[in-house]
N, C-alpha and C positions, 0 to 999 in steps of 0.2 A: 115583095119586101126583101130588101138587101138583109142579110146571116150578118151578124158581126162576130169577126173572126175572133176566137179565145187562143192567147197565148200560156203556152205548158211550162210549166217550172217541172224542175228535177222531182221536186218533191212532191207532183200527180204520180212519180209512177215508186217511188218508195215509197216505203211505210215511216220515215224519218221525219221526227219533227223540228229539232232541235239538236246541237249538239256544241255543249260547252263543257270545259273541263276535258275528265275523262269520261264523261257521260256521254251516253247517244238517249236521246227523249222519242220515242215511240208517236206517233199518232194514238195507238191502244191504249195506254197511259204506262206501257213497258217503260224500266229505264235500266239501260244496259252498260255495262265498262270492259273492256277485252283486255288480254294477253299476251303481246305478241312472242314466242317464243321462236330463238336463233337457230340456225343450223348447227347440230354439232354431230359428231361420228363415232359412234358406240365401238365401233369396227378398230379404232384406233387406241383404244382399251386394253389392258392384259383382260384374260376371262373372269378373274376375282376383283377386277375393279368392277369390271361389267355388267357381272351379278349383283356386285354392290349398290351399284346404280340403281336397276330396274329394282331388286327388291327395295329398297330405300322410297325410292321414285312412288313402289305402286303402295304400298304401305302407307304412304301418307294418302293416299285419293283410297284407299281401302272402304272408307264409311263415309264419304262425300261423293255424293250421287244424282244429289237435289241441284237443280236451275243451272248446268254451265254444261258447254258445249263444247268442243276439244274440232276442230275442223281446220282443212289447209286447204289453201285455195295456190292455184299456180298465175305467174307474172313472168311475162315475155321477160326476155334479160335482152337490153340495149348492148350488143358486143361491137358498136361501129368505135369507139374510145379503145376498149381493147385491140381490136384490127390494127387500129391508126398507130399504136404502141406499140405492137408489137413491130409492122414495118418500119418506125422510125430506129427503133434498136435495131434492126437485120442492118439498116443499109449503114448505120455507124459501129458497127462491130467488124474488127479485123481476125477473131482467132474464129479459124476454118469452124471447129467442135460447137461452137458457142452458134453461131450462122445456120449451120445443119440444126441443131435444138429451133431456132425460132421460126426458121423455113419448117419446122413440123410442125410446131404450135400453131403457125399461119393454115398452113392445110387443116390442122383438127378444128376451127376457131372458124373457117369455111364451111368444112360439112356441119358442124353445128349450125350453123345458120340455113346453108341451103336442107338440110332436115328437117328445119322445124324442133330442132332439139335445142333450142338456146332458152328453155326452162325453167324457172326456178319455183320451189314450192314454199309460199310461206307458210305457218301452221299460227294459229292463235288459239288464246282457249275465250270465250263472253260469256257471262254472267249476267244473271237479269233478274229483277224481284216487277213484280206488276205493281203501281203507284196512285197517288192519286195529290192533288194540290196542298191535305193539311197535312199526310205524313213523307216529304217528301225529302225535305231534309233529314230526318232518321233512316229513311230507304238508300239516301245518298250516303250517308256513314257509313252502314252494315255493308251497302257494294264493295264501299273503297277498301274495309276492312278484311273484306274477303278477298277482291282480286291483288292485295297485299299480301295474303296469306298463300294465295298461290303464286305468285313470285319469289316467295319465298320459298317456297317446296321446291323451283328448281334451283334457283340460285342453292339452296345448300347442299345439293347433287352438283353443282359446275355448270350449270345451265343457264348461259345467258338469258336472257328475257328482260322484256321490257313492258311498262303499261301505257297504253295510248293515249296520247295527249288529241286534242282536237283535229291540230293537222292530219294525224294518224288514222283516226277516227275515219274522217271522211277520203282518203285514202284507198282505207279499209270497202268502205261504202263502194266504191268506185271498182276495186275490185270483182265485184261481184254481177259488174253488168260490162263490165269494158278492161278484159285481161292485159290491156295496153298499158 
């Protein structure tokens, strides 16, 4: 007797069920909302702004400890746009000074890619309460309320961040098995 062949969806090898909004919907009855927080450079701080920061920063997560994860995950960086920009300015640029800078920036812009160093780390923080069908819209507020609360913790330190819309979401998702 002929097998009949079973086609695989994404969603045999995640644990995702759904994901609308800023929600992700679990299979387990989890329902989770992330973070996504920007790059920025402590390093480019005086030292009393700097201190300001991080005590400011750790002062508010002092006594939240409960259900949210703080993790960065790394994404190849596309540098082929950068390359092609940078050679198009070399070959239209006439002062000597300016030609030498982008003939450097073309060699660094090289070894980063033949290294394997063209990197970028994003960092998120998710949030998750475990759910169930009658209380899910009050599970849905308390998240939203919360991952607002932490967008606000950086935002009023100078910390870009943003909260994942759907696209983001699954993105995110993707991240996690295909760093491409």
């Amino acid at each position: 007797m002929k097998e009949v062949e079973r086609k695989s969806s994404v969603r045999d090898f995640v644990d995702a069920a759904d994901v609308r909004g800023i929600f992700l919907y679990r299979k387990d009855g989890y329902i989770l909302t992330y973070l996504r927080i920007y790059p920025f450079n402590l390093e480019l701080m005086g030292k009393e702004e700097r201190t300001g920061v991080t005590n400011n920063l750790s002062a508010t997560f002092k006594d939240d400890r409960k259900d949210w994860d703080y993790f960065s995950l790394p994404r190849e960086i596309d540098m082929d746009k950068y390359k092609i920009n940078l050679k198009e300015r070399y070959q239209q640029e006439m002062v000597i000074g300016r030609r030498q800078l982008l003939n450097m920036m073309m060699g660094q812009c090289a070894d980063l890619i033949m290294n394997g160093e063209n990197y970028e780390h994003q960092h998120f923080i998710g949030i998750w309460r475990l759910g169930s069908v009658s209380n899910r819209t009050k599970i849905e507020e308390e998240l939203a309320s919360r991952i607002k609360e932490f967008e606000t913790r950086y935002r009023n330190v100078g910390i870009e961040c943003e909260i994942l819309q759907e696209s983001e979401i699954v993105k995110l998702c993707n991240l996690f098995g295909n760093s491409l």
